[in-house]
C-alpha positions as CSV (number, residue, x, y, z in Angstrom):
1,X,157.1,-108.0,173.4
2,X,157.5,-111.2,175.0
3,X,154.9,-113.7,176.3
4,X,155.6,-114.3,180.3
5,X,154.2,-117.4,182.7
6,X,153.6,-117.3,186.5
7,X,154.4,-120.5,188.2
8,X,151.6,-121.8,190.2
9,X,153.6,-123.4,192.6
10,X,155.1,-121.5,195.8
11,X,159.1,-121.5,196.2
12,X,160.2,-122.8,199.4
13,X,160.0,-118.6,200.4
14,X,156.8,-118.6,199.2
15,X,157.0,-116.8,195.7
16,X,155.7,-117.5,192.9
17,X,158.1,-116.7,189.8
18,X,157.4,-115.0,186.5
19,X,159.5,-116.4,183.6
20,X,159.5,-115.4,179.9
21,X,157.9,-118.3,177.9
22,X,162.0,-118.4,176.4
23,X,163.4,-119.5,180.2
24,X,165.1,-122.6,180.5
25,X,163.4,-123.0,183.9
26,X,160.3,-122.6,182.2
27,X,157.8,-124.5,185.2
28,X,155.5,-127.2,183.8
29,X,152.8,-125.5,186.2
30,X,152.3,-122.2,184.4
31,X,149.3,-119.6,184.3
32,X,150.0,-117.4,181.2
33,X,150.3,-113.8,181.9
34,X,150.0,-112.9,178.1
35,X,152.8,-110.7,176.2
36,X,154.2,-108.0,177.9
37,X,157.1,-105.2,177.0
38,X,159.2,-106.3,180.0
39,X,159.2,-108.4,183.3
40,X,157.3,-105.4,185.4
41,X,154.1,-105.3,183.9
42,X,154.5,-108.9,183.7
43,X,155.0,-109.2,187.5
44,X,151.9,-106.6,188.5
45,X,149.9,-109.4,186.2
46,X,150.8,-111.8,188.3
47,X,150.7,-110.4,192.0
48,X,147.2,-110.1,191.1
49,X,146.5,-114.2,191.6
50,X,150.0,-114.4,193.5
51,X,150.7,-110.9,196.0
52,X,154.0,-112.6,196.0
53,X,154.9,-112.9,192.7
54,X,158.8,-112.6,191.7
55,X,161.3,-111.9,188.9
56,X,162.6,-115.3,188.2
57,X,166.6,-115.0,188.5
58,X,167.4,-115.7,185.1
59,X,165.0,-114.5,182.5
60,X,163.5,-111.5,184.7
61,X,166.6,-110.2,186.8
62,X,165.2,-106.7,186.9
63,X,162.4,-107.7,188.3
64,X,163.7,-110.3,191.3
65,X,164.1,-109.3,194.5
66,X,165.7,-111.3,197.4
């Protein structure tokens, strides 16, 4: 299990990405999401502060979409 982190600030298309705690673009502006099994329960955690809420493109590929 791996602890994840939503970042509270919007992307310029208005998500907000979910990063394991490990991610070099780890955002200063985090709200912890706890330790999850892998990036989707991870990203249901977050949609439910952020309905957008992304895969970051590095540490959560499986879960970012486009």
């Amino acid at each position: 299990m791996e602890r994840y982190y939503v970042n509270q600030r919007q992307q310029a298309n208005g998500d907000h990405e979910v990063h394991k705690a490990t991610c070099q673009y780890l955002p200063v502006n985090r709200t912890d999401l706890g330790y999850h099994a892998g990036c989707q329960t991870a990203v249901v955690a977050a949609r439910r502060m952020y309905p957008t809420a992304n895969g970051c493109y590095y540490c959560s590929y499986v879960c970012h979409t486009t």
